[in-house]
C-alpha positions in Angstrom: -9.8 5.0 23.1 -6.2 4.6 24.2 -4.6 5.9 27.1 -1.2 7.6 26.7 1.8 7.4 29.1 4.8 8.8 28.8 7.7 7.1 28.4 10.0 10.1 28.4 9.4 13.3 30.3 7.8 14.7 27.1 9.8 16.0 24.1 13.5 15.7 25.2 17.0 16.8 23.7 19.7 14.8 23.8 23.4 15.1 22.4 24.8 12.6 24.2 24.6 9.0 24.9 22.6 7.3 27.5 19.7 6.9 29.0 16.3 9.4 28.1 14.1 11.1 31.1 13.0 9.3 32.9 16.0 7.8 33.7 14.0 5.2 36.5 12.0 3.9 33.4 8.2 3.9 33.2 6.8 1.0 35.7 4.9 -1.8 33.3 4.7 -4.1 35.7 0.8 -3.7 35.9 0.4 -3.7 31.8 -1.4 -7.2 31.2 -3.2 -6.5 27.8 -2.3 -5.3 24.7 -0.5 -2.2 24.1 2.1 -0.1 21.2 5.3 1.0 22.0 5.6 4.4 20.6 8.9 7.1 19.5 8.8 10.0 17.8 12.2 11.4 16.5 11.5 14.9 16.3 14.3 16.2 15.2 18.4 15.0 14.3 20.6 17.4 13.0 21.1 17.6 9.1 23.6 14.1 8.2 24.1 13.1 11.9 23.0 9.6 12.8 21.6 8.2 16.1 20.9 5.1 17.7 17.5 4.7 20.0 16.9 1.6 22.0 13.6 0.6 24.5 15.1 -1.2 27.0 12.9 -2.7 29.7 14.2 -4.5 32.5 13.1 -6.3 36.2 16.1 -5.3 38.2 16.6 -1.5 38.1 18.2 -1.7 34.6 21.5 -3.0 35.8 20.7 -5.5 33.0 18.5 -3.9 30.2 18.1 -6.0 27.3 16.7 -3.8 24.3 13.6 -4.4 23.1 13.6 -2.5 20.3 16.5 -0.6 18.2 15.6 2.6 15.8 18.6 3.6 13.6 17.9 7.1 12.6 19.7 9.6 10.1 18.8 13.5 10.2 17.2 15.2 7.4 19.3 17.0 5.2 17.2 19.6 4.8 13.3 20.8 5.4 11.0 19.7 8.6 11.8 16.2 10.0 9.7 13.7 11.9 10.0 9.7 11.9 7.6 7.5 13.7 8.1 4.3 15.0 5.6 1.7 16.9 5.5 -1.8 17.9 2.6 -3.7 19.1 2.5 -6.4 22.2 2.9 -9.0 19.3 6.0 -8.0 17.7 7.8 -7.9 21.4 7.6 -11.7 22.2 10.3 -11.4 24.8 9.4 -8.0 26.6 8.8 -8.3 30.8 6.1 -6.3 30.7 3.4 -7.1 33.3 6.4 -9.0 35.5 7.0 -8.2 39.0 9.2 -4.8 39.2 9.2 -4.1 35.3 10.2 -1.1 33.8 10.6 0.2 30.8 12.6 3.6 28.9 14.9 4.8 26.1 18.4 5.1 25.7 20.2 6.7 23.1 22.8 4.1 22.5 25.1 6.5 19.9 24.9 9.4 18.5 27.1 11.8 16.2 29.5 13.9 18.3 27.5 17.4 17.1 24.4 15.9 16.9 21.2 17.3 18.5 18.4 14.9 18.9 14.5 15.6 20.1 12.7 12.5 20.5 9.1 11.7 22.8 8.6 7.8 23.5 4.8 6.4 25.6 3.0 3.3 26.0 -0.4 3.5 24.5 -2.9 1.2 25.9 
């Protein structure tokens, strides 16, 4: 059975650039094995588009290179939900399991007017 951790402080809003709660980033330097990368885009308002990005990083995200980019559009009309996940295999250059590694997400762009609800965790 998998073990969930939360990327993100659970669901979170956001209709403005930058980086998700937590802000600090989830601490992977301890994360050895294998493990999925997880987001759920709960919601994007109707025609609005948004750009997600896991960054992880060794030095306090003062350099973040991304490890993974989601473009996302919102649904025009009805419920909406979009999954995304990457296994350990399809992130050859992530630091996980490095000295002082961390990882989050960032909203990179989105729409001015757009309302986004996303959840990202690390399943192991």
């Amino acid at each position: 059975m998998s073990t969930l951790t939360d990327i993100t402080t659970g669901n979170q809003t956001v209709t403005a650039a930058g980086a998700v709660a937590a802000t600090a980033g989830l601490d992977v330097s301890g994360v050895t094995g294998d493990f999925t990368l997880c987001v759920e885009v709960v919601s994007l308002t109707a025609a609005k588009t948004a750009r997600i990005q896991l960054e992880d990083t060794v030095n306090g995200f003062t350099a973040a290179p991304a490890l993974a980019v989601f473009d996302v559009t919102g649904q025009q009309a009805g419920q909406y939900s979009n999954r995304f996940s990457l296994r350990k295999y399809q992130l050859p250059n992530n630091q996980f399991g490095v000295a002082n590694a961390k990882v989050r997400a960032n909203v990179s762009q989105i729409d001015a007017g757009g309302s986004l609800i996303l959840h990202a965790w690390l399943e192991q």
